[in-house]
C-alpha positions as CSV (number, residue, x, y, z in Angstrom):
1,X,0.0,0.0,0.0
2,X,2.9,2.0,0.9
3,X,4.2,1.9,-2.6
4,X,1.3,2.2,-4.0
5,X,0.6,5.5,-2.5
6,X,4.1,6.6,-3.3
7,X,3.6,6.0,-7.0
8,X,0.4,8.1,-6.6
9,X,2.1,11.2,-5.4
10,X,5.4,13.0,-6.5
11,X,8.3,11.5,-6.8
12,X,10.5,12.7,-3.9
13,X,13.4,10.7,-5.7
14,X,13.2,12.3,-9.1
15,X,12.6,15.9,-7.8
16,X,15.7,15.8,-6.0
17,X,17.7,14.6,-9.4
18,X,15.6,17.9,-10.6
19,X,16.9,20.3,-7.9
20,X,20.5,19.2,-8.7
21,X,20.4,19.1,-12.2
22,X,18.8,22.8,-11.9
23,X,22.2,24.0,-10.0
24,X,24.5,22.2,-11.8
25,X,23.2,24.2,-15.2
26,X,22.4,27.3,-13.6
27,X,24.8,27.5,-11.1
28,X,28.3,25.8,-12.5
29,X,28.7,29.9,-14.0
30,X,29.6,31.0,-10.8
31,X,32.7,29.0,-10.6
32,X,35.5,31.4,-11.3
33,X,37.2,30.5,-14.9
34,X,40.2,28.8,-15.2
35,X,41.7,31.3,-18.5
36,X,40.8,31.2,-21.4
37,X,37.4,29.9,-20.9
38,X,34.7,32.9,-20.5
39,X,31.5,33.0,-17.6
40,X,30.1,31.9,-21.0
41,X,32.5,28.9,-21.3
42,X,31.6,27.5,-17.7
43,X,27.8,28.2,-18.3
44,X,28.1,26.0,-21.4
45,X,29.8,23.4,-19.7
46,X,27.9,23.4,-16.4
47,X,25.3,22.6,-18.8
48,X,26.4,19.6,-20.6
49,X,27.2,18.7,-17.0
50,X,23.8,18.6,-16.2
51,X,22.4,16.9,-19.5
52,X,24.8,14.3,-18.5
53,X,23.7,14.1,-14.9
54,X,20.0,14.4,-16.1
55,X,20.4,10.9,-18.3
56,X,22.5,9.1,-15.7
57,X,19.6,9.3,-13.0
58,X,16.5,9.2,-15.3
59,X,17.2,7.1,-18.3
60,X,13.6,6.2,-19.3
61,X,12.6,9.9,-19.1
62,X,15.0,12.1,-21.2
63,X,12.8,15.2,-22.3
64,X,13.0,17.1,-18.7
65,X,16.5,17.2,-18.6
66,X,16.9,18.3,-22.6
67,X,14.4,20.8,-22.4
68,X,16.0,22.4,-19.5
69,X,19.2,22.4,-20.6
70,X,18.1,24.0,-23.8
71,X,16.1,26.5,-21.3
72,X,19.4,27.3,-19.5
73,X,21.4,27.7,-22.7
74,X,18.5,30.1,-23.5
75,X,19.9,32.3,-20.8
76,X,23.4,32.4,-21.7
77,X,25.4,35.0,-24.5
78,X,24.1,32.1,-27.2
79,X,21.0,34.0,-27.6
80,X,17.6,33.8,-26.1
81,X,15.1,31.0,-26.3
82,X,14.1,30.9,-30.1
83,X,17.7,31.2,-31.0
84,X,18.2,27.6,-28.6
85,X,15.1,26.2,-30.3
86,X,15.8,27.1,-33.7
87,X,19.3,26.0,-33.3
88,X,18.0,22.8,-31.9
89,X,15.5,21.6,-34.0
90,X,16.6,23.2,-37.2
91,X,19.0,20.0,-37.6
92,X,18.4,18.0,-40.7
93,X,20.0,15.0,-38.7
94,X,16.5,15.7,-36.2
95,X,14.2,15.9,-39.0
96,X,15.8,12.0,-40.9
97,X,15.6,10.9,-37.5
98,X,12.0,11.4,-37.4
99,X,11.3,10.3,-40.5
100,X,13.6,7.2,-39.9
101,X,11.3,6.4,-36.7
102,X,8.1,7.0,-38.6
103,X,9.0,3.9,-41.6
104,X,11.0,1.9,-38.9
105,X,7.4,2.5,-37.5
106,X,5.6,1.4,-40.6
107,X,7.8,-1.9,-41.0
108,X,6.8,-2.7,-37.0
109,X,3.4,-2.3,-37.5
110,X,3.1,-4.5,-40.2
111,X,5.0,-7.1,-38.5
112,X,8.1,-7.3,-41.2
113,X,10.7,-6.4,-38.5
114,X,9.5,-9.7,-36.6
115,X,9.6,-11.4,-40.4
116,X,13.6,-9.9,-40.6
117,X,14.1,-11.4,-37.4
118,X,12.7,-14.8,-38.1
119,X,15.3,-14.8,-41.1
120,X,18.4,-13.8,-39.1
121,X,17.8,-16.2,-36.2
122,X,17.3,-19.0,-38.2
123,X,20.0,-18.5,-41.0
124,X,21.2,-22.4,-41.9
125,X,25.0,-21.6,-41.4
126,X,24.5,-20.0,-38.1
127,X,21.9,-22.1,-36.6
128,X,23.1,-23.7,-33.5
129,X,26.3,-21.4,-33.3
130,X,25.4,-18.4,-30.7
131,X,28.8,-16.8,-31.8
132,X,28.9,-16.8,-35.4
133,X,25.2,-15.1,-35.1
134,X,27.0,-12.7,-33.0
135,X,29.7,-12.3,-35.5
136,X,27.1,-11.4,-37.7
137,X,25.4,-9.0,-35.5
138,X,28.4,-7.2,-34.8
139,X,30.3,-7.2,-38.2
140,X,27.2,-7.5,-40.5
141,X,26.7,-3.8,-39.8
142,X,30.4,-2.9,-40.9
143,X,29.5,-4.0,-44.8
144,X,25.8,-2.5,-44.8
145,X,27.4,0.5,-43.8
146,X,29.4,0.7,-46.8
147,X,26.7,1.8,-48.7
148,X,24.0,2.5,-46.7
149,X,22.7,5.9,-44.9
150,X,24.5,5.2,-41.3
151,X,21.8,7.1,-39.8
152,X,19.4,5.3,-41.6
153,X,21.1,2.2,-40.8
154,X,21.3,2.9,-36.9
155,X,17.7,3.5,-36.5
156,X,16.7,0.9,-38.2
157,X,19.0,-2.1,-36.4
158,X,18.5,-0.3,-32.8
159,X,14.4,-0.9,-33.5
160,X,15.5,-4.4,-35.5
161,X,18.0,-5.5,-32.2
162,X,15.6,-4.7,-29.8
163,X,13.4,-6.9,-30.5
164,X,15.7,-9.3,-30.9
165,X,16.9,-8.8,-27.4
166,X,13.2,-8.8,-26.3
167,X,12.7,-11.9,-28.0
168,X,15.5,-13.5,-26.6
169,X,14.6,-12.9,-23.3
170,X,17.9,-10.7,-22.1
171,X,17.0,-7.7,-19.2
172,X,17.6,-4.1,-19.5
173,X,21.5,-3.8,-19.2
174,X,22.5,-7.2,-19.6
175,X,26.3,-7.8,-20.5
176,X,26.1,-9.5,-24.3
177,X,23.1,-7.0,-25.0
178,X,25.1,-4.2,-24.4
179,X,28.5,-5.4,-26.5
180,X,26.2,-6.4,-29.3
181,X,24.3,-2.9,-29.1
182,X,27.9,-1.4,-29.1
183,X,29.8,-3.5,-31.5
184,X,26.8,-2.8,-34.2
185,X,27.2,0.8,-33.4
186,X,31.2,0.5,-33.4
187,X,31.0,-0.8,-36.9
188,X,28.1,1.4,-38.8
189,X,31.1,4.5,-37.7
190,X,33.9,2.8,-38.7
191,X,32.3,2.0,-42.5
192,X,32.2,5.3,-43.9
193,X,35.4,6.5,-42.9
194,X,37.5,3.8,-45.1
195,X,37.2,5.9,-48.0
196,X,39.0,9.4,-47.7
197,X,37.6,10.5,-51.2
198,X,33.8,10.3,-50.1
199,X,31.8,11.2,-46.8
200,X,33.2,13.0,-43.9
201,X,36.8,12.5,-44.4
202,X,36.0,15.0,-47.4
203,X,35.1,17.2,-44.6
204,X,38.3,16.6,-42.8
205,X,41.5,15.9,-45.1
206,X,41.6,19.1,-47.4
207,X,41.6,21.0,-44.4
208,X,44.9,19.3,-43.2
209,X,46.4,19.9,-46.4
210,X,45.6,23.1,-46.8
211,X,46.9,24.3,-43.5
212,X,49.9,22.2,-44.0
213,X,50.4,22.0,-48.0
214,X,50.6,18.2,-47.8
215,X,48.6,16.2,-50.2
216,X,46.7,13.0,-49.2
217,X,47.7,9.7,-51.1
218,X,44.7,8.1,-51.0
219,X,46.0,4.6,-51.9
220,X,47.9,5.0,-48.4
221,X,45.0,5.6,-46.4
222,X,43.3,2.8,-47.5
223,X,46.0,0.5,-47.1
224,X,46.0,1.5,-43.5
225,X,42.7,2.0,-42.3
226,X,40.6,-0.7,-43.8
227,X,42.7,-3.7,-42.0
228,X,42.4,-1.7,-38.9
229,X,38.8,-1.6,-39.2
230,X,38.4,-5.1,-40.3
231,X,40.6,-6.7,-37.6
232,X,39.1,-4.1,-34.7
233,X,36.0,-5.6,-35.3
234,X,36.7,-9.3,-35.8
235,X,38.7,-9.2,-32.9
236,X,35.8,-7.3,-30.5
237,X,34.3,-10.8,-30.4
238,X,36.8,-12.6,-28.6
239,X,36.8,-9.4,-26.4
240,X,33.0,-10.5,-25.8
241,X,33.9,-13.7,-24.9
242,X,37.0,-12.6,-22.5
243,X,34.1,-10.7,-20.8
244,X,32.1,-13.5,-20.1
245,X,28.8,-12.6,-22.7
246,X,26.3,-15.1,-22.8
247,X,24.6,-15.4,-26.2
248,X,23.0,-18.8,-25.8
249,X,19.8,-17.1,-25.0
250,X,20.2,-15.9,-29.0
251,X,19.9,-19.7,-30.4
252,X,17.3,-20.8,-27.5
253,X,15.1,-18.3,-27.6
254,X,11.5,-19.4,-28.8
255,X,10.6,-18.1,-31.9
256,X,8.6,-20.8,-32.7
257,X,5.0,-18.7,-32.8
258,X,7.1,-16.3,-35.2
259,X,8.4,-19.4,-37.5
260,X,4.8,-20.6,-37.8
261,X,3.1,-17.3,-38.4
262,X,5.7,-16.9,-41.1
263,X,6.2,-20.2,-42.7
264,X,4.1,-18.7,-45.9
265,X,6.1,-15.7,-46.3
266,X,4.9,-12.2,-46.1
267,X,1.6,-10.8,-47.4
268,X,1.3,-8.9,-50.4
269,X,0.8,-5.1,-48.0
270,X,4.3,-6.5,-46.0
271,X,6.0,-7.4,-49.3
272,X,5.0,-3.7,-50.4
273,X,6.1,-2.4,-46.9
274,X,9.3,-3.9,-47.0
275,X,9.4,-2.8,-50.4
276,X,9.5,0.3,-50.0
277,X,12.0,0.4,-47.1
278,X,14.6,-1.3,-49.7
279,X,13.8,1.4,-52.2
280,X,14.2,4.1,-50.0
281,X,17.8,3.0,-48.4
282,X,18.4,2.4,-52.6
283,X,17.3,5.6,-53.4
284,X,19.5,6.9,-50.9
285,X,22.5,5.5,-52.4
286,X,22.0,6.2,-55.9
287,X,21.2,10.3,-54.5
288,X,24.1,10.6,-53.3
289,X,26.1,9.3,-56.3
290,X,24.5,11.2,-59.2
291,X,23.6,14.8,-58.1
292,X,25.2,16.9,-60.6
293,X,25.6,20.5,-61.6
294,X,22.2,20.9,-64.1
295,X,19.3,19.5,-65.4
296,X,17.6,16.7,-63.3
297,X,21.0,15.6,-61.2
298,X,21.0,19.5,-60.0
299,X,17.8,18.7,-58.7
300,X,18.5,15.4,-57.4
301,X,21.1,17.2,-55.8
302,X,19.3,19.6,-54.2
303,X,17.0,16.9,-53.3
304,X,19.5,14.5,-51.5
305,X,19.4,12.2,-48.9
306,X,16.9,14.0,-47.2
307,X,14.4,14.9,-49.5
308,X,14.8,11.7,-50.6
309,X,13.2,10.6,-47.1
310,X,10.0,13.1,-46.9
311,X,9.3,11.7,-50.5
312,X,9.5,7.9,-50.0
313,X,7.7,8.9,-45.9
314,X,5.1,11.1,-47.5
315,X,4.8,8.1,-50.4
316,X,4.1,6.0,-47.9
317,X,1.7,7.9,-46.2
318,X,-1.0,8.0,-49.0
319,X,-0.6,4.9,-50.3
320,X,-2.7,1.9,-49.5
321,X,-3.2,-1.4,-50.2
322,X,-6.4,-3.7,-49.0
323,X,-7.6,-0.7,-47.2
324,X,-4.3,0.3,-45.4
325,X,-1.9,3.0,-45.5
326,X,1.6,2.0,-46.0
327,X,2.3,4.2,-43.0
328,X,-0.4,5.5,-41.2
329,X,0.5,8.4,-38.8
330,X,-2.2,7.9,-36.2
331,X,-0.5,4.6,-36.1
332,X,3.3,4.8,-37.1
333,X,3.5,8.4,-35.2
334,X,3.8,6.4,-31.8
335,X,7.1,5.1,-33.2
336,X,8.7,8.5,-32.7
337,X,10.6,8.1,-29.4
338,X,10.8,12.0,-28.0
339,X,13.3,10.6,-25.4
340,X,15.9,10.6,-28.8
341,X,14.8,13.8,-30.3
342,X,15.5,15.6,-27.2
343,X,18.3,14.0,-26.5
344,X,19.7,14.7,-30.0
345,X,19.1,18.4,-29.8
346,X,20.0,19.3,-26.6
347,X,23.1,17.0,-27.0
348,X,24.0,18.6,-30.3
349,X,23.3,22.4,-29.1
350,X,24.9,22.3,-26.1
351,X,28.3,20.9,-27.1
352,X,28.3,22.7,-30.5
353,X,27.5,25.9,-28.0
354,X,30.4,24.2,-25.3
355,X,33.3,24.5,-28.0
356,X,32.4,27.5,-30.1
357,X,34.6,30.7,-29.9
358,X,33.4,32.6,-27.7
359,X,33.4,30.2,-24.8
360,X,37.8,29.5,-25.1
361,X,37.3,25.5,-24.3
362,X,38.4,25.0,-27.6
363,X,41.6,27.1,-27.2
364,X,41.9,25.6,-23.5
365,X,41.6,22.1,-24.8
366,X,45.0,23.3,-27.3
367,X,46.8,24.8,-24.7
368,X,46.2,22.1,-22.8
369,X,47.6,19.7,-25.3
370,X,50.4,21.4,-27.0
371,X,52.6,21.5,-24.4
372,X,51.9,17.5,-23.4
373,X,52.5,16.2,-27.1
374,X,55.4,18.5,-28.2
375,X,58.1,17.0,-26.8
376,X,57.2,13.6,-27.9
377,X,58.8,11.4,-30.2
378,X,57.1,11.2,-34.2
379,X,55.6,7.2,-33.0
380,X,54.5,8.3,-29.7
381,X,53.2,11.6,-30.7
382,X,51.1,10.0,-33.4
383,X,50.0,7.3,-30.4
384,X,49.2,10.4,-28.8
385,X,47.1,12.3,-31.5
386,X,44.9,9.6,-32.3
387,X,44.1,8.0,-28.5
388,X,43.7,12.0,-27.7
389,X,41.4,12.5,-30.3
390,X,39.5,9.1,-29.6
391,X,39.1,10.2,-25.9
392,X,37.5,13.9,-26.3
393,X,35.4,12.6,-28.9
394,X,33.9,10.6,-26.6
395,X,33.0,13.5,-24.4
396,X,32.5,16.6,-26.1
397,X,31.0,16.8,-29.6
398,X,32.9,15.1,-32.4
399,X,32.9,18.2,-35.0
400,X,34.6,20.6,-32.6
401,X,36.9,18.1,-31.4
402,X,38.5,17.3,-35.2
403,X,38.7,20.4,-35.5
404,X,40.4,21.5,-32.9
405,X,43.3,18.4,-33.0
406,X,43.7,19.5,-36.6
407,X,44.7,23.1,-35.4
408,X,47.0,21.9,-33.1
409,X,48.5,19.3,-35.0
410,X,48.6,22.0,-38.1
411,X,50.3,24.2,-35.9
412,X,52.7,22.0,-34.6
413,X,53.5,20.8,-38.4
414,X,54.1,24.1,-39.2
415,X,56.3,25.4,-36.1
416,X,59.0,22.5,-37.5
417,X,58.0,19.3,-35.6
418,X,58.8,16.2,-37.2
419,X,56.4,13.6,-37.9
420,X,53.9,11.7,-40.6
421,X,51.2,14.5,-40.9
422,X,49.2,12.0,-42.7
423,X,48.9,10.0,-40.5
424,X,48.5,12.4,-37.7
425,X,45.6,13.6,-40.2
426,X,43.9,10.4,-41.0
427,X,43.8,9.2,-37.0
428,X,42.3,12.3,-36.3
429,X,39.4,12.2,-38.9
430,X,39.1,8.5,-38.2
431,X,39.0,8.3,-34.0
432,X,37.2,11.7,-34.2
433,X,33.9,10.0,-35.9
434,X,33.9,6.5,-33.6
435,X,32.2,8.7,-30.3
436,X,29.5,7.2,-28.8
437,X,30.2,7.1,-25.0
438,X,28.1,10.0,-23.9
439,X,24.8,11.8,-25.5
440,X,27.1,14.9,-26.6
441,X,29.6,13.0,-28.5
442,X,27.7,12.0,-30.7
443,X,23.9,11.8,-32.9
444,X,24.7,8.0,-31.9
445,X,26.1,8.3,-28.4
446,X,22.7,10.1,-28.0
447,X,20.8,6.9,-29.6
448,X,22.1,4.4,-27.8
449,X,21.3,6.0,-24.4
450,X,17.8,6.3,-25.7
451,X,17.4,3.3,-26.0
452,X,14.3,1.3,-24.0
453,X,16.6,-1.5,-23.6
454,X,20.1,0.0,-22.7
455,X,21.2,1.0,-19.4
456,X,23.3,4.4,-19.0
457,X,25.6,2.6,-16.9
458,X,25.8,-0.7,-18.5
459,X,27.4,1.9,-21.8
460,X,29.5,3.5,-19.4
461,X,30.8,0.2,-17.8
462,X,31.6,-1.9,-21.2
463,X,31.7,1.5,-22.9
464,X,34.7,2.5,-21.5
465,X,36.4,-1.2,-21.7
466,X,35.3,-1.0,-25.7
467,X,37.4,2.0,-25.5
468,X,40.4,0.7,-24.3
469,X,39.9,-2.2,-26.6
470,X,40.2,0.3,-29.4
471,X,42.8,2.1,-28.0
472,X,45.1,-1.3,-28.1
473,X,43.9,-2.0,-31.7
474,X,45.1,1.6,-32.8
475,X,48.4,1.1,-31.3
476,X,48.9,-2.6,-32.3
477,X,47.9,-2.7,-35.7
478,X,46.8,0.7,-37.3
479,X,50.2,2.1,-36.6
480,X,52.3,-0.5,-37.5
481,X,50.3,-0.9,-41.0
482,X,50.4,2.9,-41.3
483,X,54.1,3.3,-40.4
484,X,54.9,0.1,-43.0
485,X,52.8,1.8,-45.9
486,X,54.7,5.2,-45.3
């Protein structure tokens, strides 16, 4: 009765995690600033303080914490309130995000994610072997990446996975769920970035060699980072098993009732469903490899990947079949998890807001490190660079941090000190993109803590040894390679 009547009333608990989040955002300003970071600096970062105390203590309820954060960044020298909320939800990666959850949505609804499911358990080759299925959870991702949206691609397997999980019968946290959900997530970051003449790394290389008058050989940085890739994620499953994961639960879990329900196949409205999902991740592909400069590819162009979306989501929303709409949004619209969006925006906000110029973390975070790494010799500077890199990225947001390695490591170049800036370059772009630790480092380290079926401190926990897992593989095997190719 006790509880009962607790349940009924406030929550003494989760007002208190309130009260402290409010002080740490407002209230971190006061703390005198260590130079050169501004009152604005330490506002900025008592805030992402907060967001990060705010998800630690209430995991399954995300939107208190991101809309105050975005209220106390509101009250900073970023602007006022529509500037925050403007900033915040003008994102295109918010808007594919909800258009991603709305035909993730569709494919749920009509019962083709339980279909996909059915299929992957009960693959022939990996039927009675809980670690090859692993295997193919974990790496699987790595070559749909390739050519695949990996936003697209995320969203989809966090929704496909948890099921899976749910089906399997693991709890909230457990061990192997975790490693998988991280390992999938490991791999969809690491696919992109094996090509430096496509993607981000086009956002990322010219810069180095135009600060530094270096050009990129391409052939190099291929020769190097795709058997670091390949190896880092082949080898993360006898990490797994060194941690003691348990995926017998995968092979015994009864799927019978789905095997039966789907021993005909799909229906014609699933087969148009599922359909339509391939066409749109095709779609996607094909965008982004023939927008041109006139005619039709200009307009593709224009179009991209994200037009692209709204086109095949709005498709899908007037189409029917036997009565039905592909996607229905009094249906599909519950899909939308608002414990992501807000934790996208505020995430994305605050940390762009944390490390622009006027708050002098970026410039701290270089004085900081210039001094460390200077005196180092070329191998262990390069060490340095990239498992410096890899660690900020996992706490502040990934843009500002690449940027702000490349300025040191351009200025260092340039001041006379002698070392591979290629592959200083190419660990920075690389170990800049794989953040996923906390909310802020990431659109992904933000998914993955709003995630039903994830544990905030379960990510930190195996997080962290993932981390150090990478850190090894980067020192063992992506220097070596990259030294060799030189």
């Amino acid at each position: 009765m006790a509880n009962q009547e607790a349940q009924k009333g406030l929550d003494k608990k989760l007002l208190m995690h309130v009260a402290i989040t409010f002080v740490i955002m407002f209230g971190f300003q006061l703390i005198p600033a260590p130079a050169p970071i501004t009152k604005y600096g330490m506002a900025t970062i008592g805030i992402f303080i907060g967001l990060i105390y705010g998800w630690t203590v209430s995991p399954s309820n995300m939107v208190w914490s991101g809309l105050m954060g975005l209220t106390a960044l509101a009250t900073t020298d970023f602007g006022n309130a529509s500037a925050v909320l403007i900033k915040a939800f003008g994102s295109d990666m918010v808007v594919l995000n909800i258009v991603g959850m709305l035909m993730i949505g569709a494919l749920a609804e009509a019962g083709v994610s339980e279909w996909l499911i059915v299929k992957l358990v009960t693959a022939k080759f990996a039927k009675g072997k809980p670690w090859l299925l692993t295997f193919l959870l974990v790496f699987g991702p790595f070559i749909l990446g390739l050519l695949i949206n990996p936003m697209i691609l995320v969203i989809f397997l966090m929704s496909l996975y948890g099921t899976l999980f749910k089906k399997a019968g693991y709890e909230k946290g457990d061990k192997y769920m975790t490693m998988v959900t991280l390992g999938m997530v490991l791999s969809i970051l690491f696919a992109p970035v094996i090509f430096p003449f496509k993607g981000a790394m086009l956002m990322f290389l010219p810069v180095i060699s135009a600060s530094t008058g270096v050009v990129f050989e391409y052939g190099r940085f291929m020769l190097s980072i795709i058997p670091f890739a390949v190896l880092t994620m082949i080898l993360y499953i006898p990490l797994m098993k060194i941690l003691g994961c348990k995926p017998d639960k995968m092979v015994n879990a009864d799927i019978s009732e789905l095997e039966k329900k789907y021993e005909y196949g799909l229906t014609k409205y699933q087969q148009l469903v599922l359909f339509c999902l391939v066409l749109y991740v095709v779609g996607a592909i094909v965008v982004s490899f023939i927008g041109g400069d006139s005619g039709i590819r200009l307009l593709i162009r224009k179009l991209g990947v994200y037009g692209w979306s709204m086109i095949m989501c709005a498709a899908m929303m007037f189409v029917r079949l036997d009565g039905q709409y592909l996607a229905d949004p009094n249906i599909v619209g519950k899909h939308v998890s608002w414990n992501i969006i807000f934790v996208i925006t505020s995430a994305t906000t605050v940390s762009a807001a944390m490390t622009s110029e006027g708050t002098g973390v970026s410039a701290f975070i270089t004085n900081l490190i210039g001094p460390f790494v200077s005196g180092l010799s070329p191998v262990i500077f390069l060490a340095a660079v990239g498992i410096i890199t890899f660690l900020f990225t996992n706490f502040f947001n990934n843009l500002a941090t690449i940027y702000t390695m490349i300025a040191v490591v351009c200025a260092l170049y340039n001041q006379g000190m002698a070392f591979d800036v290629q592959i200083a370059g190419t660990l920075i772009a690389v170990m800049g993109l794989i953040g996923y630790l906390l909310p802020a480092s990431s659109v992904y380290g933000a998914l993955l803590h709003a995630q039903e079926f994830m544990l905030p401190s379960a990510i930190y926990k195996y997080g962290i040894i993932t981390m150090v897992f990478i850190i090894l593989t980067l020192c063992l095997i992506y220097l070596p390679i990259a030294l060799f190719v030189a």
